[in-house]
Residue frames as qw, qx, qy, qz and C-alpha x, y, z in Angstrom:
[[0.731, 0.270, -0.545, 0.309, 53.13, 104.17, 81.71],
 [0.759, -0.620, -0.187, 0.061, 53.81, 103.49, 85.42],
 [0.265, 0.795, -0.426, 0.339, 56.86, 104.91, 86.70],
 [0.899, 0.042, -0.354, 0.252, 59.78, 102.73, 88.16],
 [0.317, -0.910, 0.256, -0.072, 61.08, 103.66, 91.39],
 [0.648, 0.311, -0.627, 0.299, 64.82, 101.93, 92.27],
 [0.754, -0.631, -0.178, -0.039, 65.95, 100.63, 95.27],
 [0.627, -0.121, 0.005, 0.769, 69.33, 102.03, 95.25],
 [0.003, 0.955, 0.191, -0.227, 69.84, 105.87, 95.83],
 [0.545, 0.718, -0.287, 0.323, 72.45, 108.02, 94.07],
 [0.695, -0.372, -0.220, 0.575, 75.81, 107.94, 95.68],
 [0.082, 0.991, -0.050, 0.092, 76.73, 111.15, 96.41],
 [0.637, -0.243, -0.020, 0.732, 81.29, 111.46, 96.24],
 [0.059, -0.998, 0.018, -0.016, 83.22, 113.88, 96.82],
 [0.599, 0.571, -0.426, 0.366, 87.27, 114.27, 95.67],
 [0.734, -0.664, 0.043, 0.136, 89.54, 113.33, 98.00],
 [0.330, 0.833, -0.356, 0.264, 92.71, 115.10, 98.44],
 [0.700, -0.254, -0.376, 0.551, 95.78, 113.07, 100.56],
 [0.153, 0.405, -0.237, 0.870, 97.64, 116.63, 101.04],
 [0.472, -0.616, 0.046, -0.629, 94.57, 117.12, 103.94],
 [0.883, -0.458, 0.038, -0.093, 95.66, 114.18, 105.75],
 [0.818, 0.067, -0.212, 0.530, 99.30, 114.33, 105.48],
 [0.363, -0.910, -0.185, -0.082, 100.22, 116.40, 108.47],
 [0.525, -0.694, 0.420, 0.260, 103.85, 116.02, 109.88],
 [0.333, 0.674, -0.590, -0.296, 107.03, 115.52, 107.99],
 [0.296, -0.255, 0.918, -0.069, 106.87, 111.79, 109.34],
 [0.632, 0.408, 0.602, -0.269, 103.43, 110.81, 107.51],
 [0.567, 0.750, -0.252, -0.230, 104.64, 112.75, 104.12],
 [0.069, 0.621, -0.773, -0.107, 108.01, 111.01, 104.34],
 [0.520, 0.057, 0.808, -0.270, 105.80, 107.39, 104.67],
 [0.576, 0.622, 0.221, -0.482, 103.80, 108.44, 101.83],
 [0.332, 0.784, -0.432, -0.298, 106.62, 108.62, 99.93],
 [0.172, 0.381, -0.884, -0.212, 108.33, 105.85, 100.29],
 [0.520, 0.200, 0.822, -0.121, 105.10, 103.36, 100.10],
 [0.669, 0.688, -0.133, -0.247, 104.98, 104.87, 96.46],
 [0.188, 0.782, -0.575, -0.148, 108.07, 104.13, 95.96],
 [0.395, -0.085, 0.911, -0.081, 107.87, 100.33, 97.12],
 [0.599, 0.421, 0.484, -0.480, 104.48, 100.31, 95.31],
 [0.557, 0.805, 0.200, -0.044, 105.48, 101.91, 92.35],
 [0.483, -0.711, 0.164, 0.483, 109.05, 102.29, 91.95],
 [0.498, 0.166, 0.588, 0.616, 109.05, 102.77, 88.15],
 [0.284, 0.789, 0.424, 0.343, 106.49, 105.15, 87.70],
 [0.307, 0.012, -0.020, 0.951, 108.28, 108.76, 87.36],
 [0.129, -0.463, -0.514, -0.710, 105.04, 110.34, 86.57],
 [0.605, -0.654, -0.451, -0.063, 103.17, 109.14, 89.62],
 [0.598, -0.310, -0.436, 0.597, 105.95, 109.73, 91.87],
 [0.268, -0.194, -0.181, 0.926, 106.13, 113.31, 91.16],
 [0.270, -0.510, -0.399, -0.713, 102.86, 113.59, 91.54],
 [0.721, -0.604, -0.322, 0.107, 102.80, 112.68, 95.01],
 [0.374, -0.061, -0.202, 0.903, 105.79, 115.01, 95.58],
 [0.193, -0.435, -0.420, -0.773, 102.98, 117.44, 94.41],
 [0.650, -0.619, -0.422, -0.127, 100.51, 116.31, 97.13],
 [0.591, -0.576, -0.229, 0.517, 102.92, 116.92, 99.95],
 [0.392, 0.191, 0.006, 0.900, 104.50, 120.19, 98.56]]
């Protein structure tokens, strides 16, 4: 039996953490409130993203 190459390689990801790119108290305090526009019901989410910036 002939073996099938593909023409698409594997993607390699990798996890991506906001907390490394929220730096100053102005970019965490942005974060927050474009959850809060986004999402302004979920409790869950939100205080996960407190999480991220703590």
């Amino acid at each position: 039996m002939a073996r099938v190459s593909s023409k698409f390689s594997k993607t390699r990801t990798t996890p991506y953490d906001v907390a490394e790119h929220l730096r100053t108290p102005e970019e965490m305090a942005a974060y927050l409130d474009a959850w809060l526009e986004e999402e302004p019901y979920d409790v869950p989410g939100f205080a996960k993203a407190l999480g991220d910036i703590a």
